[in-house]
KENU-296023 format. One line per field, with one value per residue (C-alpha): x, y, z. Coordinates in nm, 4 decimals, padded with zeros to 6 digits. Each point is the difference from the previous one (the first is absolute). Layout:
N
east: (X,...)
north: (Y,...)
up: (Z,...)
END
This chain:
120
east: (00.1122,00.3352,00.1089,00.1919,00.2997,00.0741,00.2505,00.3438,00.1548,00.3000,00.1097,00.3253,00.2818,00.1268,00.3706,00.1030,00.2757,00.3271,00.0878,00.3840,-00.0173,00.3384,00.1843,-00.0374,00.1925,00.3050,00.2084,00.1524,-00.1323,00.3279,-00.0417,-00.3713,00.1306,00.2477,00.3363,00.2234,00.0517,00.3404,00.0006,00.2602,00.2074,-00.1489,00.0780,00.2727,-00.1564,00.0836,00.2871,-00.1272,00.3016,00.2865,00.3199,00.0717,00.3306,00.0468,-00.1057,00.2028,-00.0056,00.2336,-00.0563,00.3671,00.0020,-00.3082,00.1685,00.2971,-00.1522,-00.2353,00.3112,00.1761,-00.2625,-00.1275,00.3721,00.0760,-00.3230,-00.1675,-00.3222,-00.2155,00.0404,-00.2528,-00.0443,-00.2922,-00.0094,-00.2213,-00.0285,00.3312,00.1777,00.1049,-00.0500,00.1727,-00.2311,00.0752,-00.3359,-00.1250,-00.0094,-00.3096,00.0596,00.1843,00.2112,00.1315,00.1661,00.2240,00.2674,00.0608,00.0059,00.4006,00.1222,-00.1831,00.1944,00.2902,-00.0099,-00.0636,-00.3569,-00.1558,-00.3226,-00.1959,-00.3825,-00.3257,-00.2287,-00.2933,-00.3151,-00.3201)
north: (12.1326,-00.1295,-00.3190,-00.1332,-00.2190,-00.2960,00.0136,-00.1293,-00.2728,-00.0481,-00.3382,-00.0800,-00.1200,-00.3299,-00.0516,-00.3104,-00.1982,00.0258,-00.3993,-00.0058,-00.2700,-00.2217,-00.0741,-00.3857,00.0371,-00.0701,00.3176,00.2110,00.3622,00.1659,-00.2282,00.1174,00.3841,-00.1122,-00.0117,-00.2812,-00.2091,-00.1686,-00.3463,-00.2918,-00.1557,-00.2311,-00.3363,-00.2077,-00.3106,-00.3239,-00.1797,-00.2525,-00.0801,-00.2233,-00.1116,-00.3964,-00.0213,-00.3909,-00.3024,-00.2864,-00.3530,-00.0304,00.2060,00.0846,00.2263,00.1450,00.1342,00.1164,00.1990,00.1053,00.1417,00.1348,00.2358,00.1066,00.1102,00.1321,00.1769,00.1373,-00.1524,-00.2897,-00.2941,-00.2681,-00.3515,-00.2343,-00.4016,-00.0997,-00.3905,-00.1010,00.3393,00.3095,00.3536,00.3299,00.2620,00.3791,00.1697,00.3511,00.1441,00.2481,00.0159,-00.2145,00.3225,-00.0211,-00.3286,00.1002,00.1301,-00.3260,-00.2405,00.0808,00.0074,-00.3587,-00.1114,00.1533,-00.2610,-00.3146,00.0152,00.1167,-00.1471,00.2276,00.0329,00.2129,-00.1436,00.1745,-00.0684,00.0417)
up: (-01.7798,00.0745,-00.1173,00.2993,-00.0473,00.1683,00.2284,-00.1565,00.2636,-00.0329,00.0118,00.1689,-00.1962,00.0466,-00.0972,-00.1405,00.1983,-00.2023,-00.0825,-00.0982,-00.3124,00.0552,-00.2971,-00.1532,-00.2921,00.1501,-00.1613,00.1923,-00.0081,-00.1442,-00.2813,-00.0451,00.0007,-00.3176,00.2711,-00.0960,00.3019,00.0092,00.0461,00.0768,-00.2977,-00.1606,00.0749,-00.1539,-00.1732,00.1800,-00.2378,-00.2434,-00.1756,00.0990,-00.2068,-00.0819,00.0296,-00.0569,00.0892,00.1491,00.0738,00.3357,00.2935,00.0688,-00.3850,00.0746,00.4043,-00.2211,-00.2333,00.2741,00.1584,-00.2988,-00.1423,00.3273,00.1147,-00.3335,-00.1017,00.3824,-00.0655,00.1611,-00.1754,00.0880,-00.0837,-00.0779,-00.0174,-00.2982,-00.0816,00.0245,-00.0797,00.1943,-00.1759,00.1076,-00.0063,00.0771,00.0976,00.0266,-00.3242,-00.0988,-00.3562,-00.2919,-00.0573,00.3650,-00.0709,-00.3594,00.2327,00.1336,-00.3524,-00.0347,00.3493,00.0683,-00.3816,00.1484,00.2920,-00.1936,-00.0121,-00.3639,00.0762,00.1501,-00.0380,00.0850,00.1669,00.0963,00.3361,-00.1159)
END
């Protein structure tokens, strides 16, 4: 006799819904696939450094030589009130190196003085 076979049924096939997995590691997909991506320059660091030019007891010396090394040398030239003394301060230097140019033109003007002084 004749084995009989069971029927094969086939089952129907079922496809899986395609989920699109978003991407949570915050690089961007040409940098995945090795592409450099250009970026902005980096930023300049905020200036630390400032140059003591002198300190003074009267008001009217310090305005002066506010005046005189801001006319003669371009740059801003600030002034602080500390106790009973005024200091001239120029500001917005990044590095020490950035203020060596500086040392003979403020001699040059009377004012040998100078010092770093550096914002932490």
């Amino acid at each position: 006799m004749k084995e009989e076979q069971p029927p094969v049924i086939q089952q129907p096939i079922i496809e899986q819904p395609v989920i699109e997995k978003r991407d949570t590691s915050g690089i961007k997909t040409e940098e995945k696939k090795g592409n450099p991506v250009v970026s902005e320059k980096p930023a300049k660091p905020e200036p630390t450094i400032s140059l003591q030019e002198d300190i003074f007891c009267k008001k009217s010396q310090v305005l002066r030589a506010q005046r005189r090394i801001s006319s003669k040398l371009k740059v801003q030239v600030e002034i602080v009130e500390q106790w009973d003394f005024y200091r001239v301060i120029i500001p917005g230097f990044s590095t020490s190196e950035e203020t060596y140019n500086y040392y003979p033109e403020l001699a040059g003007l009377g004012y040998p003085g100078a010092a770093i002084i550096e914002k932490k």
